[in-house]
C-alpha positions in Angstrom: 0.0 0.0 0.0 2.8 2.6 -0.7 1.9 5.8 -2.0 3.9 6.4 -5.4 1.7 10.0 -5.8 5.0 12.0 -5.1 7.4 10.2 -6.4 6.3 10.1 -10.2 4.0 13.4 -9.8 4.2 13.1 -13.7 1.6 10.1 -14.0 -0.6 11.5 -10.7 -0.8 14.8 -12.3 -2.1 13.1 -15.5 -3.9 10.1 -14.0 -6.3 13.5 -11.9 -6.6 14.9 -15.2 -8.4 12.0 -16.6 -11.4 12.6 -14.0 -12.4 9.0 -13.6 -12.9 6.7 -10.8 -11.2 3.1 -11.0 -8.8 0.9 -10.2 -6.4 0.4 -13.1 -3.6 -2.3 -12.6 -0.7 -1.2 -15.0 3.6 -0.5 -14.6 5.0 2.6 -14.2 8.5 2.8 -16.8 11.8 4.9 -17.4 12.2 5.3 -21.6 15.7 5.5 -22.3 17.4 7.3 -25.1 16.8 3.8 -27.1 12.7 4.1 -26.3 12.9 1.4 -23.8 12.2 0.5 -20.7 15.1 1.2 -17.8 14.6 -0.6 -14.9 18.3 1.0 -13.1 16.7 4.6 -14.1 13.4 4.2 -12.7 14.7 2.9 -9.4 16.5 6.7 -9.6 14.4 8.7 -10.8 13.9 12.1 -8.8 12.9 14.5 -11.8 11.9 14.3 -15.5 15.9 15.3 -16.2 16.1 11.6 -15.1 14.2 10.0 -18.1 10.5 10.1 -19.3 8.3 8.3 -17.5 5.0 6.6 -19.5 2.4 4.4 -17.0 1.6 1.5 -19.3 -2.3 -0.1 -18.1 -3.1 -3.3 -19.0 -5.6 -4.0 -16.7 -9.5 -2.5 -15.3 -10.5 -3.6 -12.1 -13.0 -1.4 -11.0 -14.9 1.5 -12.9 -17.5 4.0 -11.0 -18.1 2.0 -7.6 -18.6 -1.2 -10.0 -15.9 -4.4 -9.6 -15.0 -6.0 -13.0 -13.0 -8.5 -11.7 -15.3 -11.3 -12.5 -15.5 -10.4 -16.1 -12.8 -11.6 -19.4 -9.4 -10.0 -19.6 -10.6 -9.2 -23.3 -13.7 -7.4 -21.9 -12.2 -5.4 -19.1 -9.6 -4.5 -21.6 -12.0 -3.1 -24.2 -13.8 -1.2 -21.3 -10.0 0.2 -20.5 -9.5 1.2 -24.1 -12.9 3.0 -24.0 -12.2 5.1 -20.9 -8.6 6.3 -21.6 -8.5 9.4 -23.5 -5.5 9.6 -25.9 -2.2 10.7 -23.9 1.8 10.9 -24.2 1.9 9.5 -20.3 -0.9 7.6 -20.0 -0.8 4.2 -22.5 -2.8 1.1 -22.9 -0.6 -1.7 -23.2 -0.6 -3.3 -26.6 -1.7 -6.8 -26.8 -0.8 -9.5 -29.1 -2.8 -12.6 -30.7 0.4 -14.0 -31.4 3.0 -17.3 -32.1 4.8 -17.4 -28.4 7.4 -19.0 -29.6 7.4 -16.1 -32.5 6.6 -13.7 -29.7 9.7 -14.5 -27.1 12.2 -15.3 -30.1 11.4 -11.0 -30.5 11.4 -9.7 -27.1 15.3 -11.5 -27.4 15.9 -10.2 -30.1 15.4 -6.4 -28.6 17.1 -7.9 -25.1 13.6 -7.3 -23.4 13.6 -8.6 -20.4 10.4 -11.4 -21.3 7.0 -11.5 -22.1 3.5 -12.0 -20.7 1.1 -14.7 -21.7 -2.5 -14.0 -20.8 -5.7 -16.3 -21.6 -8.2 -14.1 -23.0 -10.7 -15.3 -20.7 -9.0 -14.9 -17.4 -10.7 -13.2 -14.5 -8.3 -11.3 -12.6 -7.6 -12.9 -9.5 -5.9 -10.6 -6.9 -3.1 -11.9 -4.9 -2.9 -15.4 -6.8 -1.2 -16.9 -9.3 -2.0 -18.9 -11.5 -1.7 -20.6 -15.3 -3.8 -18.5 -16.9 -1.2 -15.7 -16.6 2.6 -16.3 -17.2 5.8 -14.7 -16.7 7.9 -16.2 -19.4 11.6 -14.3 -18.8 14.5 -13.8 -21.4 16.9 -13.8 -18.7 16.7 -15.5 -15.0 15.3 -12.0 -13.0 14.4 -12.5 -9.1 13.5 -10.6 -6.2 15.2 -10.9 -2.8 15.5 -9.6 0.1 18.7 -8.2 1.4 19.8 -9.6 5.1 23.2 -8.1 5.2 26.2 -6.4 3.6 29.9 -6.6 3.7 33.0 -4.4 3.8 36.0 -5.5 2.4 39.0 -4.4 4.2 40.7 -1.5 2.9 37.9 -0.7 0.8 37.0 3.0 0.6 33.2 2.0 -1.0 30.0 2.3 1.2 29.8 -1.6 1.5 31.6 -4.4 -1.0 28.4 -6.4 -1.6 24.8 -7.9 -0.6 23.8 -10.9 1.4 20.6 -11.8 0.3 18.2 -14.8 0.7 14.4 -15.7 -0.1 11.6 -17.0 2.0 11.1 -21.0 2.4 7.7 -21.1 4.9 9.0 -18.8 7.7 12.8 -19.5 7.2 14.9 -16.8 5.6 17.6 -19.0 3.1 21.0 -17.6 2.5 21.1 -17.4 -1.8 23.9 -15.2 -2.9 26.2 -11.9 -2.4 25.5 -9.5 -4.8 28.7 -7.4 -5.4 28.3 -5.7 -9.0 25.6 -3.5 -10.3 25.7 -0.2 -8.5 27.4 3.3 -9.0 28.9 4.8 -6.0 26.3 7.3 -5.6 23.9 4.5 -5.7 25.7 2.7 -2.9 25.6 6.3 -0.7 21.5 6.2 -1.0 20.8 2.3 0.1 23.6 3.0 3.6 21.0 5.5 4.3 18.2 3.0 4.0 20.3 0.4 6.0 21.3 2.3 8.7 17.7 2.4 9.5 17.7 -1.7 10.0 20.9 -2.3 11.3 20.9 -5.4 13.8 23.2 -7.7 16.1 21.5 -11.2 14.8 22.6 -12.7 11.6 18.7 -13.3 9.8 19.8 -16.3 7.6 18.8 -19.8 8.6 22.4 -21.0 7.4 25.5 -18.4 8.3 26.8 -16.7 4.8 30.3 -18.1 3.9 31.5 -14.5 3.6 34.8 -15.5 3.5 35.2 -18.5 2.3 38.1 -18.9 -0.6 37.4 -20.3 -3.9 38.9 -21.2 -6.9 38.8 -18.2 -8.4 39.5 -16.2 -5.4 42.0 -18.4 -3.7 42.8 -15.3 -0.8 39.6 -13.1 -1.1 39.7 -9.9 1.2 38.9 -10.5 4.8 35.2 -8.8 4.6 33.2 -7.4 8.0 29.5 -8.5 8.0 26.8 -6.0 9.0 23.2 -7.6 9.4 20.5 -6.2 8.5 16.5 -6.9 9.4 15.2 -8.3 6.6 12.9 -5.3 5.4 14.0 -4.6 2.4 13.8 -6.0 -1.1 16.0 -5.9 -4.2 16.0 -7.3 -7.5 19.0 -9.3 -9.1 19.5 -10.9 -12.5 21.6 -14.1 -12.6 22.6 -16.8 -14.5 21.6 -19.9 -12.9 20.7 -20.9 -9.3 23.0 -24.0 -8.1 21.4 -27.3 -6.3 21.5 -25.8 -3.1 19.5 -22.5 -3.7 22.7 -19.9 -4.7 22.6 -17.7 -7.0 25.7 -17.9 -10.0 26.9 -14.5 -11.0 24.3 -12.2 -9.6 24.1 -8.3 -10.4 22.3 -5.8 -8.6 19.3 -4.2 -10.6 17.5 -2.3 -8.6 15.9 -1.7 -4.8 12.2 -2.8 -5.0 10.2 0.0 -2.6 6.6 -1.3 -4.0 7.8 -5.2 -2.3 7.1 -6.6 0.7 10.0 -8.9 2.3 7.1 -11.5 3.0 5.8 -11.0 -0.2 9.1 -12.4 -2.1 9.5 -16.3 -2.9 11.7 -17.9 -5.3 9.9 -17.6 -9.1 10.1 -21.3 -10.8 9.6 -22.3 -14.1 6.0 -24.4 -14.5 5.5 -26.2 -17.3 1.9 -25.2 -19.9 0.2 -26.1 -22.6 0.0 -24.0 -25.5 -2.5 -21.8 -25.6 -1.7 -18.8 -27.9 -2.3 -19.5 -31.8 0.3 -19.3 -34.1 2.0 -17.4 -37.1 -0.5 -14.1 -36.5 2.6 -12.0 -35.7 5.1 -10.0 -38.3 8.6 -9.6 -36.4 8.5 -6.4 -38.1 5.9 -5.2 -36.1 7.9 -6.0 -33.0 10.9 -4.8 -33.7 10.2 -1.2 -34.2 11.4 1.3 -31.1 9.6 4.4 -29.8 10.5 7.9 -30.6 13.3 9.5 -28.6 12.0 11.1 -25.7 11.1 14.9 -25.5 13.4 16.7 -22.4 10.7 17.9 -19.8 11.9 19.2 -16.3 15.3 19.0 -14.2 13.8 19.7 -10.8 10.5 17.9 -9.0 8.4 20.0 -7.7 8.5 19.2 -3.8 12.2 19.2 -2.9 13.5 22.7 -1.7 17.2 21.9 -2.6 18.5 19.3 -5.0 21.5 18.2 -7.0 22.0 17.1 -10.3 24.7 16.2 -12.7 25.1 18.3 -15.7 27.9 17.9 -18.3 29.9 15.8 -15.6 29.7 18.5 -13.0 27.6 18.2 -9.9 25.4 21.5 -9.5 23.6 21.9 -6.2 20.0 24.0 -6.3 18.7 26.0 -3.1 15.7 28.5 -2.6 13.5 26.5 -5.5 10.7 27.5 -3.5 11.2 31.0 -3.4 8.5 33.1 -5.7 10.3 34.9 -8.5 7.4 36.4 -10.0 4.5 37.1 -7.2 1.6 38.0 -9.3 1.9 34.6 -11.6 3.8 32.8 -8.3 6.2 31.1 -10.3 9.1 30.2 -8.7 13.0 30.1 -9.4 12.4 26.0 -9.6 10.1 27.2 -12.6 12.5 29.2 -13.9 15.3 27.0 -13.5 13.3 24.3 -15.4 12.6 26.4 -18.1 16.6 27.0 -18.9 16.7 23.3 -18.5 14.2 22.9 -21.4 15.2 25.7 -24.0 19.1 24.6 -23.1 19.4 23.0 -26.7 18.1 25.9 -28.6 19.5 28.4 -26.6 23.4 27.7 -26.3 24.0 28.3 -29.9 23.8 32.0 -29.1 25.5 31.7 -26.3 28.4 29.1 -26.6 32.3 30.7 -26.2 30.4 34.4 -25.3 31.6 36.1 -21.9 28.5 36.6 -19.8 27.2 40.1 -18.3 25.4 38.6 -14.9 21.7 40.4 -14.2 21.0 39.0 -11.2 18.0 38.8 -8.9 18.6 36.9 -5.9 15.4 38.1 -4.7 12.4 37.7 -7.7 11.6 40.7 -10.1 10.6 43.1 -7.2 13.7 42.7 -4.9 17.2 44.3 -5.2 19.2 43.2 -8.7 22.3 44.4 -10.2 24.7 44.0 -12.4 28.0 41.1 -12.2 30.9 41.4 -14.6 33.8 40.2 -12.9 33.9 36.8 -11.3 37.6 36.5 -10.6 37.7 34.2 -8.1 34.0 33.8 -7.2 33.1 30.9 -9.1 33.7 27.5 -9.2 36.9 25.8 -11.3 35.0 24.2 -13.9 33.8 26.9 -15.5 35.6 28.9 -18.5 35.9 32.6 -17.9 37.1 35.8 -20.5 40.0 37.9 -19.4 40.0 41.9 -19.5 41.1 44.7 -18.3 39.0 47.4 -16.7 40.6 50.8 -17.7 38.1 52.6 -15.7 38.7 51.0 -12.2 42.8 49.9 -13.5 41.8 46.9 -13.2 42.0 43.2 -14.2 38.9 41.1 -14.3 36.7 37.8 -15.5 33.7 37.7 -17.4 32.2 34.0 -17.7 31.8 32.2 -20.2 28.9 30.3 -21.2 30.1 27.2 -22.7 27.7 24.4 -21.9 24.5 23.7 -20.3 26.1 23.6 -17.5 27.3 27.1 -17.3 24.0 27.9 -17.9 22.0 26.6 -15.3 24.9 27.5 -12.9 24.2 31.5 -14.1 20.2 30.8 -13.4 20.9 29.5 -10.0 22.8 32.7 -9.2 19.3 34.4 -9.6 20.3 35.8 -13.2 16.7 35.6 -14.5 17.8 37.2 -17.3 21.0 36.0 -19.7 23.0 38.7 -21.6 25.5 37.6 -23.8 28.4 39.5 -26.1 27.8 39.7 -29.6 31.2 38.2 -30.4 32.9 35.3 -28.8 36.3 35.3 -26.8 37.8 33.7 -30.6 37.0 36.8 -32.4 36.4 39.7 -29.5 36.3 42.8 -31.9 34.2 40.7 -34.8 30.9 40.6 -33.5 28.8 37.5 -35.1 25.6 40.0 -35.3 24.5 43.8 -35.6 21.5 44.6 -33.7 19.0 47.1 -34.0 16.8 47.6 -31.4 13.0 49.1 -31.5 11.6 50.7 -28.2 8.7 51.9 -28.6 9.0 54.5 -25.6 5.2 55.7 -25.5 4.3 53.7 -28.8 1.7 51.4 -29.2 3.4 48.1 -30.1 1.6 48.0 -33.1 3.5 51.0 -34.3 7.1 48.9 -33.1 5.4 46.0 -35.9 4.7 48.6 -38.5 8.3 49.6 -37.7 9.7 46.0 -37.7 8.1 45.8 -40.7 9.9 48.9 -42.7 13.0 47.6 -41.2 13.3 44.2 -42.7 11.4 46.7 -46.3 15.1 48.1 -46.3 17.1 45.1 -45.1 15.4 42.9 -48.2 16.3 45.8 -50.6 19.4 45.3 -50.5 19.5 41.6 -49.8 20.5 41.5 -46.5 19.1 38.7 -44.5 17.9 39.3 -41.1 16.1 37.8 -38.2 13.7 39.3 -35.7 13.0 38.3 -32.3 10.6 39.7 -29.4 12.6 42.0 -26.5 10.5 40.5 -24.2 10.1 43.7 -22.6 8.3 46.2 -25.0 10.1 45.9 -27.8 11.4 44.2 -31.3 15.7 43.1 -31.9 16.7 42.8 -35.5 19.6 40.5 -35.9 21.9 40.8 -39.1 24.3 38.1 -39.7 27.7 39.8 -40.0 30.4 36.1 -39.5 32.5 37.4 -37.4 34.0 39.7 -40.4 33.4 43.1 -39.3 34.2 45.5 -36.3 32.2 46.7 -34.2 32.5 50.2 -35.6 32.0 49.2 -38.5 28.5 47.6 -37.3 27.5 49.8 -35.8 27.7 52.3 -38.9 25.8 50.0 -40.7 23.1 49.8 -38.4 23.0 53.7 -38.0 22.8 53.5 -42.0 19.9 51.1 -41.8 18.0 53.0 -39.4 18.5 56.2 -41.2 16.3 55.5 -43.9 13.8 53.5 -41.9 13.7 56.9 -39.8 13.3 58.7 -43.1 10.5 56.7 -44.3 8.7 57.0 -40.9 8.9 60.3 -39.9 6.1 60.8 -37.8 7.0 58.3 -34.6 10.5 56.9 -34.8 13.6 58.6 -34.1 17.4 58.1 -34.0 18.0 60.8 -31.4 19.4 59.2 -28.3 18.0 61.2 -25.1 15.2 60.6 -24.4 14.1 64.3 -24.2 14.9 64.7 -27.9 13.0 61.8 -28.8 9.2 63.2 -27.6 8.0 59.5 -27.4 8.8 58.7 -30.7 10.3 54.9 -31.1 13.8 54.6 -30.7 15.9 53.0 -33.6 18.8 52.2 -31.4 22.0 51.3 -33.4 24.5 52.2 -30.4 23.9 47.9 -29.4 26.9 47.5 -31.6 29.6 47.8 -29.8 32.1 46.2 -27.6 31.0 44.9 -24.4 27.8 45.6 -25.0 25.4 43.0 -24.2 21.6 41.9 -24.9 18.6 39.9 -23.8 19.8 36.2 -25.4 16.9 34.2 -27.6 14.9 32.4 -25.6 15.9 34.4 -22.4 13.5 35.5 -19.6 13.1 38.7 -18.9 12.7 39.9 -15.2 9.6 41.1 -15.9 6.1 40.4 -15.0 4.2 37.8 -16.5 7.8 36.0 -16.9 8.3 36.7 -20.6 10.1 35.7 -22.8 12.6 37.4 -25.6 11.1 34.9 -27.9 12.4 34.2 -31.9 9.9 34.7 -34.4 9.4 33.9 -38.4 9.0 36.8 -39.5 5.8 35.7 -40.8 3.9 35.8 -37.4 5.5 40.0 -37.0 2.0 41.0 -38.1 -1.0 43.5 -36.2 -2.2 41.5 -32.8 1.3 40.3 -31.9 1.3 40.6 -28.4 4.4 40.2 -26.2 2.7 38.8 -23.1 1.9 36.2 -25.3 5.9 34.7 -24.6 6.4 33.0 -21.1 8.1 30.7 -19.5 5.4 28.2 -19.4 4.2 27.8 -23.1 7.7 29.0 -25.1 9.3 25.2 -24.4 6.3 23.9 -26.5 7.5 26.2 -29.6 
């Protein structure tokens, strides 16, 4: 009776959605980068950064107060399939009027880990088992539960291996010691579970030959046992189990949290009749994989601080609960999950470009300011730029964002918004872009569109490509690709050019003129972007602005009367 509703909040939030009332039976997986199931993953899964998870039913048990149990698998399944809307989370489990013979030699073939065989007929019989339903495995798969660990001498690991055993009437029997198929990190989580069942009694019938030499390990390490109560309950794969009930060449698969020790016997083969028809299936059919997974969230939603590793580098998250933006009451876990997911598209514009920090430590209505120099005031890993500071005499660091690493680490700082160079430390004076930036200053926006417009009018006269993007504050950016082949000077004349005759064409509300006072609300044609140093709102940043928008790419296409700006946020951008 565990409660799994936190753990994958993924499949609760879905399964709510669905606003039924049954009992569905059905497994809960980790799709790996292949589009199959991963057993090792979903035993560590904390966050959608750890794999997407899909809850396969294949069963309906009761529907609306009413128990089906009684009724044909085929039936309850067609009542299943007729109460499950279409979903990406939620799936019914495809069934097969199939060869089994045809059936296992596939799920081999894809290194499944077996198959299940179902009569059509069955009623579903809670608790038992029974012919009517087997397990037919590819490879020897069995739960135990774990009685003990040991610690090799010398050793600088958590423990060297498991003692773990299986349940004969009310005896506990010694089967194996499980010393391969866990990470370090892996080894840190189970101490903390064991040092919560820690006893003095060994809780084997038979004591463990712990170590005992063999023939292969002639002088083992002298290994100190720690018992444990037998509480909890793992799952091992193996290759055969010897005469006397041990396990040959076990490996550690995964803790099982959803078993009972009690619960946990030894799974034997039992011999059948056939009862599946035969030469229905096409391998073809079996043999095709699911679609890579889409990237969805790096941090759960309940956990105030959390760690994950990121391009090899172990980043530590605080404060996710703290409100960023109070109005919409998103948090900096919402924002930090939103870098997480625009991460691929956003760090081609910012890969090898030192970094101009806008942090806000606080949300969008505390203190912020402005961080340059990070000599000394971050961690090793990351790459930083070199310069000097004539103002202040002065050497200093700007960072560089050169993974998504780096990036995430600048979010966690509270830098809401990411502002990158227009050139990259390669080529510092050769800026890959010119910029020309429309504020509309007392403008309707529709007038920054009709400007937009005239902008890319003179742009395509002369064939010059360009690309437009919203500010994500109240304005329009016009990127120009320049290749890294001009100066900054000479960008910025080019812009002021451009601008010119936009300016020239629309008179009446856009200006050129620099102060504000000069301007008289007009829209300002700001060329003055292009130079060095100078830094900009990045695609697909935030902005630290309410509403959480977003500085958002656009075709140019959608730059049209009714474009709105609020219309770009952190929670619908990721689905663009």
């Amino acid at each position: 009776n565990k409660s799994f509703d936190e753990k994958f909040y993924p499949v609760y939030d879905e399964l709510k959605k669905l606003g039924i009332k049954a009992v569905i039976d059905g497994e809960v997986i980790v799709v790996n980068e292949e589009g199959r199931s991963d057993f090792g993953r979903l035993q560590n899964w904390r966050s959608e950064a750890d794999g997407e998870l899909k809850f396969y039913v294949f069963d309906l048990l009761y529907y609306d107060g009413y128990s089906l149990l009684h009724l044909p698998l085929e039936q309850r399944r067609r009542f299943l399939a007729d109460i499950l809307p279409e979903n990406e989370m939620i799936l019914l489990s495809q069934a097969f009027d199939a060869s089994g013979t045809e059936f296992f030699e596939a799920a081999q073939k894809m290194q499944l880990e077996g198959i299940m065989a179902k009569k059509r007929d069955s009623e579903y019989l809670p608790g038992a088992r029974s012919k009517e339903w087997l397990k037919i495995k590819v490879n020897q798969r069995q739960e135990v539960v774990i009685g003990g660990f040991t610690r090799n001498e010398g050793t600088a690991k958590s423990f060297s291996a498991l003692l773990v055993g299986l349940y004969q009437g009310n005896k506990l029997h010694y089967t194996g010691k499980i010393g391969t198929g866990f990470s370090d990190k892996l080894q840190t989580e189970m101490m903390a579970q064991f040092k919560k069942v820690i006893s003095k009694t060994n809780p084997f019938s038979e004591e463990p030959d712990v170590n005992k030499p063999s023939r292969f390990r002639p002088n083992p390490p002298h290994a100190e046992v720690t018992w444990l109560k037998p509480e909890l309950v793992c799952e091992v794969s193996y290759t055969e189990m010897t005469s006397d009930g041990v396990m040959r060449h076990p490996s550690f698969e995964g803790m099982r949290v959803d078993k009972k020790a009690s619960q946990v016997k030894e799974e034997k083969a039992m011999a059948v009749k056939q009862a599946v028809k035969k030469n229905v299936l096409h391998k073809k059919n079996l043999l095709k994989k699911q679609g890579k997974p889409d990237r969805k969230t790096l941090l759960n939603p309940t956990d105030e601080s959390q760690e994950r590793t990121i391009n090899g580098e172990t980043l530590k998250f605080t404060n996710l609960n703290k409100i960023y933006w109070p109005k919409e009451k998103f948090t900096k876990r919402d924002m930090l999950n939103y870098y997480y997911q625009v991460a691929p598209y956003m760090l081609p514009y910012l890969k090898g470009r030192p970094q101009s920090l806008n942090r806000h430590p606080n949300g969008i209505n505390g203190p912020s300011f402005y961080q340059k120099d990070v000599k000394g005031k971050v961690p090793e890993w990351l790459e930083t730029f070199p310069y000097r500071s004539e103002a202040e005499d002065q050497d200093k660091e700007f960072l560089v964002a050169s993974n998504e690493a780096s990036l995430l680490y600048m979010a966690s700082l509270g830098a809401i918004e990411i502002n990158p160079w227009s050139s990259t430390i390669k080529k510092p004076d050769h800026p890959d872009w010119c910029i020309i930036d429309l504020d509309p200053d007392t403008n309707t926006f529709d007038k920054v569109i009709e400007t937009a417009l005239k902008t890319k009018e003179v742009l395509d006269a002369i064939k010059v490509d360009s690309y437009v993007k919203t500010s994500g504050s109240t304005g329009i950016h016009i990127y120009i690709p320049l290749g890294a082949k001009y100066t900054y000077e000479q960008s910025k004349e080019f812009a002021r050019a451009i601008v010119t005759l936009v300016q020239a064409q629309l008179p009446k509300f856009t200006s050129i003129e620099r102060a504000t006072k000069l301007r008289k609300g007009k829209i300002y044609l700001d060329f003055l972007q292009n130079r060095p140093q100078a830094t900009l709102a990045a695609p697909y940043s935030v902005r630290p602005k309410p509403g959480a928008t977003v500085s958002t790419p656009l075709d140019w296409s959608e730059v049209k009367k009714g474009l709105k700006l609020k219309d770009f946020t952190i929670k619908n951008v990721p689905a663009r």
